[in-house]
N, C-alpha and C positions, 0 to 999 in steps of 0.2 A: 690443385685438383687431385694431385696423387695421393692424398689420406684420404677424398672423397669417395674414391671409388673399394669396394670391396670386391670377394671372390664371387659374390653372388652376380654383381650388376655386371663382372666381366663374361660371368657362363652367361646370362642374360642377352647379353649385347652378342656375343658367338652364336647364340641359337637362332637370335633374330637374322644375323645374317647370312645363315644357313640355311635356314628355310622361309624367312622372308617375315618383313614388318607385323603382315596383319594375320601372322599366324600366331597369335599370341595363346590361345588354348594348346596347340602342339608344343609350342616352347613349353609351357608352364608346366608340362608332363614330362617332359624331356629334362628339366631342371627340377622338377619336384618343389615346386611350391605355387600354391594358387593363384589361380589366373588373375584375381583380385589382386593382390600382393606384387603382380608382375605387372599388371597396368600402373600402378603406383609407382611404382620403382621407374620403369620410364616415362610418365610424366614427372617425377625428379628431375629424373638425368637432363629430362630436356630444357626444363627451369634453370640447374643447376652449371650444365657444362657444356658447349657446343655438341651436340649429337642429333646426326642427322644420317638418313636411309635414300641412295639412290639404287640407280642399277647400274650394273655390270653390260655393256651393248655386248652383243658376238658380232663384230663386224665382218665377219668374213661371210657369213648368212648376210649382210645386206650388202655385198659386192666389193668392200672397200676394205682397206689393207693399211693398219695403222703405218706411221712414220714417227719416227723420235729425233729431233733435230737438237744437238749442239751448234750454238753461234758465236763463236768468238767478237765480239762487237770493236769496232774503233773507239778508240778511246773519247766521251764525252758525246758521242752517239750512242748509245745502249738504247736509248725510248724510242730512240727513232727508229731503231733496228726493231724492236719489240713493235711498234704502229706500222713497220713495213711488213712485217709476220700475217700482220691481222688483217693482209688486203685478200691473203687468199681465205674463202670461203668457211675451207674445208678444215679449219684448225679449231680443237676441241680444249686445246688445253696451253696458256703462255703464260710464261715468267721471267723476270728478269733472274739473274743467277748469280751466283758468286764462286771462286775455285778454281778448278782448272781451263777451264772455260768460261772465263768474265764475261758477261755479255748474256746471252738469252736461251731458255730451251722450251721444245714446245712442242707437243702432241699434235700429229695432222690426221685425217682417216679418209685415205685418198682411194677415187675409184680405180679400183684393180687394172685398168688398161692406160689409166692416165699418167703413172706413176712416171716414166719419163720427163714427162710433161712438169709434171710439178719440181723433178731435178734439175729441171732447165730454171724453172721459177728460184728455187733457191740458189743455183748458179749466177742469174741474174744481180741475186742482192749480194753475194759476193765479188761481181764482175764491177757494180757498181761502184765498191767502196767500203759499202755500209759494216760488210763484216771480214775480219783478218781471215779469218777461216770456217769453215761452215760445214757442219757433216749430217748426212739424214741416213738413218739405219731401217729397214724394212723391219716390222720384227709378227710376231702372232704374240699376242697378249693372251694370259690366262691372270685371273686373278685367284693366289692358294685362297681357302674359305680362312676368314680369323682364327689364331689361336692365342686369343688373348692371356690366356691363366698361364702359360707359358712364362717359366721364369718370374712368374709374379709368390711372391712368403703372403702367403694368408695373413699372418699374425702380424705382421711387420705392416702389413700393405704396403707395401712397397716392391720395388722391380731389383733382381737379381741377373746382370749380367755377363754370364758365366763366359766369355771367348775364348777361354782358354778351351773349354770341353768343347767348344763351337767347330773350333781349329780340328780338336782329337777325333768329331765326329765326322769331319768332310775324308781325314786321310785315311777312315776306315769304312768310308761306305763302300757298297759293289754293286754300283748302279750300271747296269748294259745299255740301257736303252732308258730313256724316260717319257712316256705317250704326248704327254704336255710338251715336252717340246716339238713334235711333231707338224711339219706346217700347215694348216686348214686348206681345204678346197673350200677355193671363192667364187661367190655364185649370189646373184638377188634372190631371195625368198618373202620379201617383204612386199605390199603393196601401200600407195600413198597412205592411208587409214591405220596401217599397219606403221608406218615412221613417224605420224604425229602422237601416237600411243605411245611409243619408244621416249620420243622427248621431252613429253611430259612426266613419263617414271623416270627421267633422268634429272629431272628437277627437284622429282619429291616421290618415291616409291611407298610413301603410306597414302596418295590420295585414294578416293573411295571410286570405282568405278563409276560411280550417280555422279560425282564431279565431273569424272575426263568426261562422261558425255556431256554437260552441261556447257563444258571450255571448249568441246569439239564441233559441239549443235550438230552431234550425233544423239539415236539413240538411247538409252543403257542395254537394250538389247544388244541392238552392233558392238556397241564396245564391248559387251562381255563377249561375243563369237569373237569380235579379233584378237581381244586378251588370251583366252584359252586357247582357241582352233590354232591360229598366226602366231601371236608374241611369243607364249608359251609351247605350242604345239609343234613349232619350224623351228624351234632354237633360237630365234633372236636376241632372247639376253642368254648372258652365261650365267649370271649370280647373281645378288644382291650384295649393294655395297654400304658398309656403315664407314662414318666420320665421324670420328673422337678424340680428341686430344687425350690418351689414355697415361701420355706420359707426364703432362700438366704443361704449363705452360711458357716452360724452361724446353723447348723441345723444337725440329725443325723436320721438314721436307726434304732427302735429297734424292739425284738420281744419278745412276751409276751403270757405266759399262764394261762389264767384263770381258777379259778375252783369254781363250783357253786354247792350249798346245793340241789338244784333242777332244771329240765329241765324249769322251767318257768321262774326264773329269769334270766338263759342263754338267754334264748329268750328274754326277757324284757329289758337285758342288750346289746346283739347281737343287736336289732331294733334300737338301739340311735346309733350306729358306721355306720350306712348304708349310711348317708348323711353328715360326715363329714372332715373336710380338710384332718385331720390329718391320716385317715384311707388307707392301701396299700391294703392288703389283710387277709381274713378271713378264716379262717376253724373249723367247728366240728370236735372234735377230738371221734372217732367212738368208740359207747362203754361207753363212760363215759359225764359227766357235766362239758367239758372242754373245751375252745375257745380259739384256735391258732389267732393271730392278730399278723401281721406287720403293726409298727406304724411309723410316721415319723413328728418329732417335729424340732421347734427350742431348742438350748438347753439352752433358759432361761425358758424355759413351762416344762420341761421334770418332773423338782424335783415335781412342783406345781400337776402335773399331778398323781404323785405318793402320794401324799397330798390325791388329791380325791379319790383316791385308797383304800389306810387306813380310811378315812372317809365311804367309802361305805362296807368295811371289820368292823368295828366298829358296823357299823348299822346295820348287819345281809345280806345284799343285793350280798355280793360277801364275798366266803369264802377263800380264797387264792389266789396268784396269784405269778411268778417267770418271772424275764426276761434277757434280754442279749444284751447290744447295740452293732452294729456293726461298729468293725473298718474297716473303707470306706478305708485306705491304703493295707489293706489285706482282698482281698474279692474277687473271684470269679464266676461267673456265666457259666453256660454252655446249649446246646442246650436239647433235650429230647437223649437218646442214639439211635441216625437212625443208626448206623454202629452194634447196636446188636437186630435188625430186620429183621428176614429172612424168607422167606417163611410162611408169614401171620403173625407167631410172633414171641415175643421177647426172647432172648435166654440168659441167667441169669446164668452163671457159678460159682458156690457158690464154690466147690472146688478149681476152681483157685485163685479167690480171697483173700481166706483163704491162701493157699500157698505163691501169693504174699507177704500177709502181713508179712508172719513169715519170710521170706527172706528180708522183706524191714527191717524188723530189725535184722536181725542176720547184711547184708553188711553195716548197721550203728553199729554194735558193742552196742545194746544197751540192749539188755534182762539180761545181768548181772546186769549194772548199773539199769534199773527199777527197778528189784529185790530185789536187796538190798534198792533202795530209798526205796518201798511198805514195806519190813523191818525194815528198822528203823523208817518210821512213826509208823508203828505197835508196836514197840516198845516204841515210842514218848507216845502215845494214851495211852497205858498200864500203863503208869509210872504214865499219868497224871490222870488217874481214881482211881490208885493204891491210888494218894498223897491225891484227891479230898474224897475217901473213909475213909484213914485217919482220914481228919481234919474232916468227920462227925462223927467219932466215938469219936472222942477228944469232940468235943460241945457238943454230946450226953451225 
C-alpha cells in the first residue's frame, strides 16, 4: 500500500478529516483540484485500501470521563481476562496486547460520578486472579487533526523517519502551558436523540442524514435540528476521525504511557506529537505528569523509536514510559453505551456488573484453578527471594 498512496491522496485524506467526509467541495478548494477528481480519488482509496471516516466523541459534553486500562493477564488466561473486560457496559474499545504488559488494554468512558465504582470493578478482576496486575489512568482525550504529508518524500513516496531531529525538536521547544492538556468540565449536554445520532457517526460519519432518520424512524427534519442545533452546536464530537493504513501493511497499533519529572516537559514533549504521521490520539492523564498516546508505526520504526525513548529517558527529558502493542487479530471496538441512556442519563449498574463477573467465572469453573495458579506463584516468588537472600548472606 505504501507506493499506492501519493501526496495528493495524503492532502486529501487530511482535509477530509479536518473538516469532515461530506465536505468534499470545501476540501477540493482547499487542495486545488476539482471536486470530480476528488470523488474519484476516494472512491479508489476506498476500493483500494482500508479507509474509513468516524467521529471523534467529546465525552466530557456527555458526562463521562474516558479510562485507559493496562492488564497484565495470568498466564494462559488472556481471553478470559479480555471476555471479563467486556461484562462492563461502558467499554469502547479491547485488545489483547503484547510488551510490557502481556495480557489486555482497553478504552472504558465511564460516567463522571461512577468512576470509583468502576475501580472497584477492575480491582475485582484483579482480586480474582484474572490479572497479575491492573492499572486504569483517568485521562481527557484530544485527538491532534492528521498530518499526514509529514515526513512523507513526494518523489520517493515513501515515509522518512527522521528521530533523530524528533529528539532535537522536543529539547528545544518552550512550551509553558499547553490548553489540550487542560482537563474538561464534565457535564451532560446530550439528550437520548442526541446519543443515538452520536452512534451512528461513530459507525460511519459519511451516512447521509435521509439515512440516520430512516435507521432512527426519526424524521430528517429532527435529525437535521439535533445534528446542527445538539451534535454540532453543544460540542458533542470533537473532530472527525479517518482510518488508514497509511504505512501499508507491514505496520501496527501501539499504546503508550508517558511519565514526566514536570508539567513543562509534558507540554514540551506533548507539542512535537501534534503534527505528526505517526500520532492516533492523545490524552492527559488527570492528576498526574502522564500522557496516554496511541501510536501507529511500521514495524521496522517501532524498536528505533524506543531507541529515541531511552535516549530522551537518559537525558533527563522523559522519565519513564510503558506500552502495549495491539494484536489487530483480537481487538474490538464498540459504540458509546446508547442502550444505558435514559432519561437524560447514564445508568451505570456497578452491582450487577460485579455479580456478573463472579458468575462468569464460577460457569468457567475457574476460581479454584486462579487460586491455586496466584498460590504457587506466591510460593514460586518466596522460594526465589528465600534462595536470592541466601546467596547474599553467603557473599557477605
Amino acid at each position: 500500500m505504501r507506493k499506492m498512496l501519493d501526496m495528493v491522496d495524503l492532502k486529501a485524506i487530511e482535509a477530509l478529516a479536518t473538516h469532515g467526509p461530506r465536505s468534499i467541495s470545501e476540501v477540493s478548494k482547499k487542495i486545488q483540484i476539482p471536486a470530480e477528481t476528488l470523488r474519484k480519488r476516494i472512491k479508489r482509496l476506498y476500493s483500494k485500501t482500508f479507509l474509513r471516516f468516524h467521529v471523534n466523541v467529546c465525552h466530557s459534553n456527555l458526562g463521562l470521563v474516558p479510562g485507559v486500562v493496562f492488564a497484565e493477564a495470568v498466564p494462559g488466561y488472556e481471553n478470559v481476562l479480555l471476555d471479563a473486560l467486556k461484562i462492563n457496559d461502558f467499554w469502547i474499545f479491547l485488545c489483547r496486547g503484547y510488551g510490557m504488559f502481556e495480557g489486555c488494554f482497553g478504552i472504558f468512558s465511564i460516567p463522571k460520578e461512577r468512576r470509583g465504582q468502576f475501580e472497584h470493578f477492575i480491582n475485582e478482576i484483579r482480586r480474582l486472579g484474572l490479572a497479575r496486575r491492573i492499572r486504569v489512568f483517568w485521562t481527557s482525550f484530544f485527538h491532534p487533526t492528521p498530518s499526514l504529508c509529514k515526513w512523507f518524500n513526494e518523489k520517493t513516496k515513501s515515509w522518512n523517519f527522521d528521530w533523530e531531529r524528533w529528539i532535537q525538536e522536543i529539547k528545544s521547544a518552550n512550551i509553558n502551558s499547553l490548553h489540550l492538556l487542560d482537563t474538561p468540565e464534565v457535564s451532560i449536554k446530550a439528550d437520548k436523540a442526541d446519543v443515538l445520532l452520536i452512534k451512528e457517526l461513530e459507525k460511519d460519519a459519511t451516512i447521509s442524514l435521509k439515512k440516520l432518520a430512516e435507521k432512527l424512524g426519526m424524521s430528517p427534519q429532527l435529525v437535521g435540528y439535533h445534528y446542527h442545533k445538539h451534535v454540532l452546536g453543544r460540542g458533542l464530537l470533537e473532530s472527525f476521525r479517518v482510518t488508514i493504513f497509511h504505512f501499508g501493511e507491514n505496520s501496527e497499533f501501539s499504546y503508550f504511557m508517558f511519565k514526566f519529572t514536570e508539567p513543562k516537559k509534558l507540554a514540551d514533549f506533548t507539542s512535537t506529537l501534534l503534527d505528526k504521521p505517526f500520532v492516533k490520539t492523545l490524552g492527559k492523564i488527570i492528576g498526574e505528569n502522564k500522557l496516554y498516546a496511541c501510536l501507529y508505526f511500521p514495524r521496522s520504526e517501532f524498536r528505533t523509536f524506543l531507541e529515541a525513548l531511552s535516549k530522551l529517558v537518559r537525558d533527563g527529558f522523559l522519565e519513564s514510559y510503558l506500552y502495549v502493542i495491539q494484536d489487530l487479530n483480537n481487538s474490538a471496538r464498540e459504540t458509546i453505551p446508547f442502550q444505558c441512556f435514559r432519561e437524560g442519563r447514564w445508568m451505570y449498574n456497578h452491582e450487577r456488573y460485579v455479580r456478573i463477573l463472579h458468575n462468569f467465572l464460577t460457569e468457567k469453573q475457574l476460581i479454584d484453578k486462579l487460586t491455586a495458579h496466584r498460590a504457587h506463584t506466591m510460593i514460586k516468588q518466596s522460594t526465589k527471594t528465600k534462595i536470592l537472600m541466601e546467596r547474599s548472606a553467603t557473599m557477605n
